[in-house]
PDB file of N, CA, C and O in Angstrom:
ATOM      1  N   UNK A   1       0.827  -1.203   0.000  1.00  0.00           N
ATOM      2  CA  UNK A   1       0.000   0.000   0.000  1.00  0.00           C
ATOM      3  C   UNK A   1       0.870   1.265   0.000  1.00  0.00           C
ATOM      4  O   UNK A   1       0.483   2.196  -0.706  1.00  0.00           O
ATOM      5  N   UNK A   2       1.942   1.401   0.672  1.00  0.00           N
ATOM      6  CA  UNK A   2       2.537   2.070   0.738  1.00  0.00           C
ATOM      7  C   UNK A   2       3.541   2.772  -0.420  1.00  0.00           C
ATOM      8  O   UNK A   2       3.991   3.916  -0.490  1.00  0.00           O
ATOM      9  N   UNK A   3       3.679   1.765  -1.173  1.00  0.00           N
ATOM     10  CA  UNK A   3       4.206   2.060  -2.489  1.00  0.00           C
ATOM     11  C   UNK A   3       3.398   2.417  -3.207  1.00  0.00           C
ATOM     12  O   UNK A   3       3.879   3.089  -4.119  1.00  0.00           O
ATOM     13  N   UNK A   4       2.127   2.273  -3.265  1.00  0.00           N
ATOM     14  CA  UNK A   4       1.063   3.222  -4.330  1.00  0.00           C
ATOM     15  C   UNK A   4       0.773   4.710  -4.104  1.00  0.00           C
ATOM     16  O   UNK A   4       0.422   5.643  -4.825  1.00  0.00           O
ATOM     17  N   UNK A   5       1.205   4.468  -2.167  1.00  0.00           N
ATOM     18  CA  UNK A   5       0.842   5.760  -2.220  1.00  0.00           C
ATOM     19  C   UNK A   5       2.593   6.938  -2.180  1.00  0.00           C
ATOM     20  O   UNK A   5       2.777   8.063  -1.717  1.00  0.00           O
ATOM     21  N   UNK A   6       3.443   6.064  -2.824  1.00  0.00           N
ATOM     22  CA  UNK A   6       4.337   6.907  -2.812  1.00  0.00           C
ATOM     23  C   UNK A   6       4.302   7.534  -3.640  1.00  0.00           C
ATOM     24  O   UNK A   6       4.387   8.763  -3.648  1.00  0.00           O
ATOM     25  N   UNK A   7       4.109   6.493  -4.911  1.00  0.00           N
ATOM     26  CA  UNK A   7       4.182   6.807  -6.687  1.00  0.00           C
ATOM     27  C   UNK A   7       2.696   7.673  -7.030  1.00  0.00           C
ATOM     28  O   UNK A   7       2.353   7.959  -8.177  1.00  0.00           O
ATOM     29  N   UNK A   8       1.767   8.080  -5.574  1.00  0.00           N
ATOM     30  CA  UNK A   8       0.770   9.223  -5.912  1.00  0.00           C
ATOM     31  C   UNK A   8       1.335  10.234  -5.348  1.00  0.00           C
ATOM     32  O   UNK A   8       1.014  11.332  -5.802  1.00  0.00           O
ATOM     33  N   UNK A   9       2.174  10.203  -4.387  1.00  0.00           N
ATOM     34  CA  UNK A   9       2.786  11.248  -3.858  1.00  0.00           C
ATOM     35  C   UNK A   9       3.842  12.275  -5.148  1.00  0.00           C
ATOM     36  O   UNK A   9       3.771  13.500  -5.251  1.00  0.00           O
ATOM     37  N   UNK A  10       4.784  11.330  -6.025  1.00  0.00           N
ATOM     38  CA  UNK A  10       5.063  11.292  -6.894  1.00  0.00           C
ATOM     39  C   UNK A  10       4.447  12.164  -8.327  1.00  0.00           C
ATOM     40  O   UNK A  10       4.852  13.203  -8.848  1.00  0.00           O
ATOM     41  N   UNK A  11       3.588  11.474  -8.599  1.00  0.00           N
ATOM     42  CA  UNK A  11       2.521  11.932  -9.440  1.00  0.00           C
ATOM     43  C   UNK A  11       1.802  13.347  -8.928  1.00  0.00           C
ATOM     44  O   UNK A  11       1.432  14.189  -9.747  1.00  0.00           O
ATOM     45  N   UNK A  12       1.683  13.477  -7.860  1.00  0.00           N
ATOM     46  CA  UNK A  12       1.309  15.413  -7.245  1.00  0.00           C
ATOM     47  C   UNK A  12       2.057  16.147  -7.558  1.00  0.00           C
ATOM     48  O   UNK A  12       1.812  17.303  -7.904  1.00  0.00           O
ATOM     49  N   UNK A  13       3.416  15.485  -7.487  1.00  0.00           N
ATOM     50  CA  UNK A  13       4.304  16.378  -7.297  1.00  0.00           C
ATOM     51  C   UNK A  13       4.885  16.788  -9.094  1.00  0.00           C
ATOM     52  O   UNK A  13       5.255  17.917  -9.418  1.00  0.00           O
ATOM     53  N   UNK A  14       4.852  15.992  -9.729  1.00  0.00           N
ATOM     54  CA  UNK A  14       4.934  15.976 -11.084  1.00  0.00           C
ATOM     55  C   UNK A  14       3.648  17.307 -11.449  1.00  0.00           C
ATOM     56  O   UNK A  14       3.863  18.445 -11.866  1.00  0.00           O
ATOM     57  N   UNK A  15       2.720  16.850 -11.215  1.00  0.00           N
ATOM     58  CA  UNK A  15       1.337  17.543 -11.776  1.00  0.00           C
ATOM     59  C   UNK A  15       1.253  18.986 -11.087  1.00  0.00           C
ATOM     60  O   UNK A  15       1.038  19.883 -11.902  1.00  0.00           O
ATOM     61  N   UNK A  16       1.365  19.356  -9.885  1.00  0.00           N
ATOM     62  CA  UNK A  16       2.364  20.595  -9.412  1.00  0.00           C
ATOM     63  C   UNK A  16       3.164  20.981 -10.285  1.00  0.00           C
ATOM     64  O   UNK A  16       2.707  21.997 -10.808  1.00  0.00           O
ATOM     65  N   UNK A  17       4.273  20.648 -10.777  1.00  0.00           N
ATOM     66  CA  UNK A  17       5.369  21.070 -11.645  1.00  0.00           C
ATOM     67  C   UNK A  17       4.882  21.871 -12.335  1.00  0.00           C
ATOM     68  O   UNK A  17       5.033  23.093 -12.330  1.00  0.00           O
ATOM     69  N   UNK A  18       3.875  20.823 -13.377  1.00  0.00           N
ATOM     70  CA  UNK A  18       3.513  21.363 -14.717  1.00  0.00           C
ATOM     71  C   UNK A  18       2.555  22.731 -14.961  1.00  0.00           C
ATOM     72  O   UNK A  18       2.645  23.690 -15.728  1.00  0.00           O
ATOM     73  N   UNK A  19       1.460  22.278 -13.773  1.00  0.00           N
ATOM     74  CA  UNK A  19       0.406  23.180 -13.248  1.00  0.00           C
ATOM     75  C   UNK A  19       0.480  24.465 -12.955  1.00  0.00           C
ATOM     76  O   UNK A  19      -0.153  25.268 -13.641  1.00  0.00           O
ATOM     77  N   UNK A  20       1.366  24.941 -11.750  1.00  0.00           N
ATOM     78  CA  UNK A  20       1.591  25.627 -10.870  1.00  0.00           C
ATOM     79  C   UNK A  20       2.605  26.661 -11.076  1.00  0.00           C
ATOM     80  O   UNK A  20       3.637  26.462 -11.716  1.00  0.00           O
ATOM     81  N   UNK A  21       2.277  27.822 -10.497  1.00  0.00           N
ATOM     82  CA  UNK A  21       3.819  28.819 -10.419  1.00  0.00           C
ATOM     83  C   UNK A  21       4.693  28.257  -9.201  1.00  0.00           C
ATOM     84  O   UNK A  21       4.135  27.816  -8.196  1.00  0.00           O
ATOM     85  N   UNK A  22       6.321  28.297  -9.350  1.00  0.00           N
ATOM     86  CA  UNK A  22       6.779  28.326  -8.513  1.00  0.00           C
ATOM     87  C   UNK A  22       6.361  28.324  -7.197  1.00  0.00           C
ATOM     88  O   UNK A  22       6.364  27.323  -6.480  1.00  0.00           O
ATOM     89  N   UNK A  23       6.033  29.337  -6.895  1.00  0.00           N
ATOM     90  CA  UNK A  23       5.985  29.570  -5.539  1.00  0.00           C
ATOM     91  C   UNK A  23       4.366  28.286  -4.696  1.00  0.00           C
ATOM     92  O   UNK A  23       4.327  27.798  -3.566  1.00  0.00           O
ATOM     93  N   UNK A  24       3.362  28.159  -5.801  1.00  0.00           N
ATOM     94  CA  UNK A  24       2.498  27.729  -5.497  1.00  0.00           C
ATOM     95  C   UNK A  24       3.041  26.215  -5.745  1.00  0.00           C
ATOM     96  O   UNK A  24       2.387  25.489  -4.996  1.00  0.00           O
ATOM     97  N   UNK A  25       3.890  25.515  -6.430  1.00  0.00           N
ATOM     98  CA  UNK A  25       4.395  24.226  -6.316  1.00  0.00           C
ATOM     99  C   UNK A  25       5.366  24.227  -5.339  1.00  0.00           C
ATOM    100  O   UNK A  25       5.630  23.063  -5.035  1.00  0.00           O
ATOM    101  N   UNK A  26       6.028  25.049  -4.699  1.00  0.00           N
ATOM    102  CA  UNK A  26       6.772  24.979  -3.531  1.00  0.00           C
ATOM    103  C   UNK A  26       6.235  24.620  -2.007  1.00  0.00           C
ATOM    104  O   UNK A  26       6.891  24.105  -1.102  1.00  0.00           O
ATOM    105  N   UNK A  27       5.036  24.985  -1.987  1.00  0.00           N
ATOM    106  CA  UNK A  27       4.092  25.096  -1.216  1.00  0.00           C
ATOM    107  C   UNK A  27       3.421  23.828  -1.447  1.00  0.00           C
ATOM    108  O   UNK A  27       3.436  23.115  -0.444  1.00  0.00           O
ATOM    109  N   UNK A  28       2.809  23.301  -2.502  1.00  0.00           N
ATOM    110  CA  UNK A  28       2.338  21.946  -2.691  1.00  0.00           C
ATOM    111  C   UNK A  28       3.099  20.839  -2.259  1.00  0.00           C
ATOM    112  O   UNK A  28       2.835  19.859  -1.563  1.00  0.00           O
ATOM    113  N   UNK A  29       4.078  21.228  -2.826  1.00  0.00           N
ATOM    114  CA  UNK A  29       5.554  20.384  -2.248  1.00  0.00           C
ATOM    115  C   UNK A  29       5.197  19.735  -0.475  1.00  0.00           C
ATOM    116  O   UNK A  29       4.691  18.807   0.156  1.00  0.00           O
ATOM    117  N   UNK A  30       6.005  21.220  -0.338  1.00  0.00           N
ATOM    118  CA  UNK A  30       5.837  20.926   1.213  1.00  0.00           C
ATOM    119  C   UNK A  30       4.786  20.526   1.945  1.00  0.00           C
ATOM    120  O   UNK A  30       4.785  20.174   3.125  1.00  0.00           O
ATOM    121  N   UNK A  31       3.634  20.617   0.969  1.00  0.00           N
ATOM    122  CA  UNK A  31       2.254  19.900   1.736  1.00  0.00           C
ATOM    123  C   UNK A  31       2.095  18.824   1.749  1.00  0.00           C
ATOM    124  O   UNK A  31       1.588  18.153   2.649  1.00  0.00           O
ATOM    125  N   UNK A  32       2.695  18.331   0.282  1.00  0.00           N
ATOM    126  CA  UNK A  32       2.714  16.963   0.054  1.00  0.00           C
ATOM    127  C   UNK A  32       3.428  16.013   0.856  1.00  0.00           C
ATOM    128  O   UNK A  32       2.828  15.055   1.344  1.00  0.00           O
ATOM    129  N   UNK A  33       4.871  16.225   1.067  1.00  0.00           N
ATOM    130  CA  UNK A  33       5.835  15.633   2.107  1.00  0.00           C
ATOM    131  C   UNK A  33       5.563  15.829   3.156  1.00  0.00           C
ATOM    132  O   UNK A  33       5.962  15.001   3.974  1.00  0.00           O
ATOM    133  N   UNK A  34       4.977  16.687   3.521  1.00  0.00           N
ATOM    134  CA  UNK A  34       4.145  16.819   5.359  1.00  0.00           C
ATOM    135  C   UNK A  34       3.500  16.052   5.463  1.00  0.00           C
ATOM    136  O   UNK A  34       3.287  15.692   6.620  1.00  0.00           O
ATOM    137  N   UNK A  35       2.859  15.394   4.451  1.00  0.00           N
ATOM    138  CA  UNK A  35       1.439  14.330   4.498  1.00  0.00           C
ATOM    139  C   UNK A  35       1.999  12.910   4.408  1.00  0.00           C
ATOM    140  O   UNK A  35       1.854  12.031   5.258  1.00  0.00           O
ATOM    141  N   UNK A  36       2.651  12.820   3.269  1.00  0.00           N
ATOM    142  CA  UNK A  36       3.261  11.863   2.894  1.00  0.00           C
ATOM    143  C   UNK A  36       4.213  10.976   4.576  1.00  0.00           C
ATOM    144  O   UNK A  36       4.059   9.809   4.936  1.00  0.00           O
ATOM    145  N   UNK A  37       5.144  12.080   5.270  1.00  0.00           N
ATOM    146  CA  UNK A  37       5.888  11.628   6.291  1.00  0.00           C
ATOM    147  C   UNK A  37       5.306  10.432   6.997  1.00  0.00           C
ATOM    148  O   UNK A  37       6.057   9.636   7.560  1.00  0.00           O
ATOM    149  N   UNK A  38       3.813  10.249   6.991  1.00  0.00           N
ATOM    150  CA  UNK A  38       3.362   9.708   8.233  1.00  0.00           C
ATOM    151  C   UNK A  38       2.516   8.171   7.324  1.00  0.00           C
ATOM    152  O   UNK A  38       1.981   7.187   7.833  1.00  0.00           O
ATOM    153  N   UNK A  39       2.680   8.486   6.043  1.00  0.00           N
ATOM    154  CA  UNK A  39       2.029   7.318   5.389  1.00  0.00           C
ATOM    155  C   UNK A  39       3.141   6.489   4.609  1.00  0.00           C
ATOM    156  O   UNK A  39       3.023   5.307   4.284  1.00  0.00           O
ATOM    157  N   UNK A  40       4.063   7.174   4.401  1.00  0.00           N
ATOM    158  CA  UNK A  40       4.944   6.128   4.066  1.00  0.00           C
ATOM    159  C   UNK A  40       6.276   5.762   4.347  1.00  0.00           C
ATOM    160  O   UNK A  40       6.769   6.751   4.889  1.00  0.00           O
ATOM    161  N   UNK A  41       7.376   4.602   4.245  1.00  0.00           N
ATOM    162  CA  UNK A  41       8.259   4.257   5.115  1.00  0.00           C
ATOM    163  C   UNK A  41       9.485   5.339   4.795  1.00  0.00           C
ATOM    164  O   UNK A  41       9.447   6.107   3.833  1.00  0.00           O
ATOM    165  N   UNK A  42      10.454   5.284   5.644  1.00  0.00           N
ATOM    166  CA  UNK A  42      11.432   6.300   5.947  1.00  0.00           C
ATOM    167  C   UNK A  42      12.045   6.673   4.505  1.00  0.00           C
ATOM    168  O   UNK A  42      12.223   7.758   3.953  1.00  0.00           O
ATOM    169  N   UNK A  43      12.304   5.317   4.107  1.00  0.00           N
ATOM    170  CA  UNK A  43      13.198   5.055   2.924  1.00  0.00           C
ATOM    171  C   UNK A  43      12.339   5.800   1.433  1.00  0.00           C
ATOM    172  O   UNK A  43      12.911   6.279   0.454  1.00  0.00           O
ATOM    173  N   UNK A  44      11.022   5.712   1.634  1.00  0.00           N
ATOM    174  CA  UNK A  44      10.766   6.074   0.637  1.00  0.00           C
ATOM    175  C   UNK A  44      10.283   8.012   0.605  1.00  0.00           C
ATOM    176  O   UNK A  44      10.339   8.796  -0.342  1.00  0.00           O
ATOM    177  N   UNK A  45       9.963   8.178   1.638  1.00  0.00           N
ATOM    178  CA  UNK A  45      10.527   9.231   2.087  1.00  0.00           C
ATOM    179  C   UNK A  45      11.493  10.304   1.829  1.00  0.00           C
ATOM    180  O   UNK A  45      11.324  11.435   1.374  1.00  0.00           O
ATOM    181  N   UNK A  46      12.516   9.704   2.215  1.00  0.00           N
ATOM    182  CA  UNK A  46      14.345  10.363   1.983  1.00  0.00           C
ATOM    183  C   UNK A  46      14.146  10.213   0.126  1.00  0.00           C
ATOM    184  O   UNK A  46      14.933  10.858  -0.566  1.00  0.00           O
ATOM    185  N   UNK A  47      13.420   9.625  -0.339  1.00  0.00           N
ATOM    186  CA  UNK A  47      13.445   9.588  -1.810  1.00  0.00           C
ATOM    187  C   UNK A  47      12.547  10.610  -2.132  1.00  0.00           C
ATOM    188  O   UNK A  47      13.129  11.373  -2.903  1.00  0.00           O
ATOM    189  N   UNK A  48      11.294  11.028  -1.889  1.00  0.00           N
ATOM    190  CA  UNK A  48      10.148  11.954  -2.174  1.00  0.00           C
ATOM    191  C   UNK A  48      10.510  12.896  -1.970  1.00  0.00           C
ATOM    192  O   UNK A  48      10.026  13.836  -2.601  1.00  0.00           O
ATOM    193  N   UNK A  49      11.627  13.160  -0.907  1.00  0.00           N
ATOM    194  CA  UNK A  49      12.250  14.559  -0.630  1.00  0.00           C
ATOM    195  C   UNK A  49      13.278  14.824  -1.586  1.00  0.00           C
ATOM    196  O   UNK A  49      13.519  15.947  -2.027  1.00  0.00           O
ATOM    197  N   UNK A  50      13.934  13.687  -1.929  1.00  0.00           N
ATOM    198  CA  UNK A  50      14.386  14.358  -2.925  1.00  0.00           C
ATOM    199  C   UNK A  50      14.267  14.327  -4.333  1.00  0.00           C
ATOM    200  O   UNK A  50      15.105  14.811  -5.094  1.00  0.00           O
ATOM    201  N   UNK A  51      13.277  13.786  -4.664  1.00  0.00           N
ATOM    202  CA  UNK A  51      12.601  14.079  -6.167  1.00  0.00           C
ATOM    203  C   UNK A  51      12.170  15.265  -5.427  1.00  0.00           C
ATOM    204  O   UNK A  51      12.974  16.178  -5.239  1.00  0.00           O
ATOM    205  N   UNK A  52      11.392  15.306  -5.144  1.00  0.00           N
ATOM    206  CA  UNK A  52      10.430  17.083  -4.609  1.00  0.00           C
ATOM    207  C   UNK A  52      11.984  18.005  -5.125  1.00  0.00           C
ATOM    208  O   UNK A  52      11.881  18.619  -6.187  1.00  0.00           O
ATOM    209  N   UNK A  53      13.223  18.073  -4.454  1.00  0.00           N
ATOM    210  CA  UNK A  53      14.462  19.010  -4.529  1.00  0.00           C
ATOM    211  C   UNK A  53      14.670  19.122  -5.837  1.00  0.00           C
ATOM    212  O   UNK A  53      14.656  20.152  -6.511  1.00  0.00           O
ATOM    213  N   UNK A  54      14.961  17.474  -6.339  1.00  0.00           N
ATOM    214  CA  UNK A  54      15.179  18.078  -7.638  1.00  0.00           C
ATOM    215  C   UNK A  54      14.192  18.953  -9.017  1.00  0.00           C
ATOM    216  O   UNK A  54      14.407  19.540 -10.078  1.00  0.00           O
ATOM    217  N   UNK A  55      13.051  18.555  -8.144  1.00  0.00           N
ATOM    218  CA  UNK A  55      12.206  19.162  -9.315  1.00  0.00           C
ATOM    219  C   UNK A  55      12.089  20.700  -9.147  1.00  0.00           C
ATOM    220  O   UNK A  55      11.831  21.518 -10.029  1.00  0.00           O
ATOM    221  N   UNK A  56      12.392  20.975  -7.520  1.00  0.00           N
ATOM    222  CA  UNK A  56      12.587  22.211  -7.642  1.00  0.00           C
ATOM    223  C   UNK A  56      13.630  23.317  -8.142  1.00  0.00           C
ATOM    224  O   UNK A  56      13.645  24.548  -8.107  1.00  0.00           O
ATOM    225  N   UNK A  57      14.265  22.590  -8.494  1.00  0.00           N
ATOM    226  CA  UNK A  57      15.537  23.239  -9.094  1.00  0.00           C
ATOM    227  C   UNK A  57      15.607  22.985 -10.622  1.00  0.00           C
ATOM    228  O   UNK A  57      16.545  23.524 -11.209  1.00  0.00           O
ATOM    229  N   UNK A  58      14.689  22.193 -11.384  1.00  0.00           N
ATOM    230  CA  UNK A  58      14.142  22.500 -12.598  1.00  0.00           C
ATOM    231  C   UNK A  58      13.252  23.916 -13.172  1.00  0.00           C
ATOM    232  O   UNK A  58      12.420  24.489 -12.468  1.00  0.00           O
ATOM    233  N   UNK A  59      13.469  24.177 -14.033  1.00  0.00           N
ATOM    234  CA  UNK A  59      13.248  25.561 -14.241  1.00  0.00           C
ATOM    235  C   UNK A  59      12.025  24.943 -15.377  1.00  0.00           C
ATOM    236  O   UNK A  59      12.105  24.020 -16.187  1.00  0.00           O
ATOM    237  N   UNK A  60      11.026  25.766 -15.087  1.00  0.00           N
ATOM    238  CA  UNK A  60       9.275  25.471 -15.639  1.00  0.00           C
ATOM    239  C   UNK A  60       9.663  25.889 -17.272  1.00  0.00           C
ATOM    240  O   UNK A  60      10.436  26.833 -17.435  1.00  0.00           O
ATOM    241  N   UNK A  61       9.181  25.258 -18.319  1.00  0.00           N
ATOM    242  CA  UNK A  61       9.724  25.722 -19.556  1.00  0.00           C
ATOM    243  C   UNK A  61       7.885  26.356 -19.828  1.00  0.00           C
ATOM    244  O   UNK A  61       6.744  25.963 -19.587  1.00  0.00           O
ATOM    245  N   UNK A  62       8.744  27.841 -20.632  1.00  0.00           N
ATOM    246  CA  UNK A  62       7.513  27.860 -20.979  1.00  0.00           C
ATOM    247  C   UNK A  62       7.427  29.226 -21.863  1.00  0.00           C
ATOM    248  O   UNK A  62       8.179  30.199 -21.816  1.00  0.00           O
ATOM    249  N   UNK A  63       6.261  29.002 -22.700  1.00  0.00           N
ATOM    250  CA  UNK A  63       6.249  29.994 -23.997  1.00  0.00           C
ATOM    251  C   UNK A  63       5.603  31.303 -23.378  1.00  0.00           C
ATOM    252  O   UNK A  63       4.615  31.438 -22.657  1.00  0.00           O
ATOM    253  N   UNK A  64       6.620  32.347 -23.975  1.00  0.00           N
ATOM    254  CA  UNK A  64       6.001  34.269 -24.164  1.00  0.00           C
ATOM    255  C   UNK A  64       5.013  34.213 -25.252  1.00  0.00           C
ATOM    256  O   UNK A  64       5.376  33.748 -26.333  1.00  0.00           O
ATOM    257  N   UNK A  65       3.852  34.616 -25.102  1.00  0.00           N
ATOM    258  CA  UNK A  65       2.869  34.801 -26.066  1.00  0.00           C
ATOM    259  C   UNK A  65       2.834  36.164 -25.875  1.00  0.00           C
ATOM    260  O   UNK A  65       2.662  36.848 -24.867  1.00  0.00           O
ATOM    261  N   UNK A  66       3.080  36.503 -27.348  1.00  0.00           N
ATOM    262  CA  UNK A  66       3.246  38.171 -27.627  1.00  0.00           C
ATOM    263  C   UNK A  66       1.490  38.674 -27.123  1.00  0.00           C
ATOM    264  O   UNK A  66       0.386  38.141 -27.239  1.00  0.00           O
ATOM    265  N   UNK A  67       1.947  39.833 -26.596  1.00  0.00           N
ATOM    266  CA  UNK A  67       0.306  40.532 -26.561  1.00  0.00           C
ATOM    267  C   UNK A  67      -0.062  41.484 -27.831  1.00  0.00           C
ATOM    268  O   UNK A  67       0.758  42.288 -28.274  1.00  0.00           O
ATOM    269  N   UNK A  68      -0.943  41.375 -28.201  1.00  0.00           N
ATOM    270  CA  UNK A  68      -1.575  42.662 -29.241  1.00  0.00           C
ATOM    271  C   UNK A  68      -1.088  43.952 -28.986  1.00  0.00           C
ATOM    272  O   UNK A  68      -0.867  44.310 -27.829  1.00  0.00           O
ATOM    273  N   UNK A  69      -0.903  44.661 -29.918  1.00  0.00           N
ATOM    274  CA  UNK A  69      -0.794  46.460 -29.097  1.00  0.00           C
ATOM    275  C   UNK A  69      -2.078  46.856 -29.764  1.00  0.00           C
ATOM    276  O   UNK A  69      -2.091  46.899 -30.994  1.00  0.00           O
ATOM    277  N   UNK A  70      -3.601  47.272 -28.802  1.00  0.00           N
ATOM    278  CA  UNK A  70      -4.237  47.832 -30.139  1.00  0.00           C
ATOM    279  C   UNK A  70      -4.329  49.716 -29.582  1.00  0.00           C
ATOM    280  O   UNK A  70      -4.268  50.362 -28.536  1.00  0.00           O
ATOM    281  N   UNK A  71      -4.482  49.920 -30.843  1.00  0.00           N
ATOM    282  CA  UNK A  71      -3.826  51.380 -30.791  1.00  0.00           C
ATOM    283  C   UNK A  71      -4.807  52.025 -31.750  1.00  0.00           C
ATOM    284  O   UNK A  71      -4.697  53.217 -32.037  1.00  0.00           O
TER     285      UNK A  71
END
């Protein structure tokens, strides 16, 4: 059980990434691993924390859509 609910812990944290500004996936983050601490084992844990790190230090790719000038 515990492994399903890592790889959903996982999957938040992915879907955060994509979703979210910075600051509001930083925050998901940390909500997520606050929650996560108590449902799953240590080991997998020390791993969620650090996928969570590294994803935070991925930089969000993403397109400038020119605005109109109307004049």
């Amino acid at each position: 059980m515990s492994e399903q609910i890592f790889k959903a812990c996982k999957e938040l944290i992915d879907d955060a990434k994509l979703g979210c500004a910075d600051l509001v996936f930083k925050d998901l983050c940390l909500e997520v691993l606050s929650r996560a601490r108590n449902v799953v084992s240590e080991k997998q844990f020390n791993q969620l924390v650090a996928y969570a790190a590294e994803k935070m230090k991925d930089k969000i790719p993403f397109e400038v859509q020119p605005v109109p000038v109307q004049g």
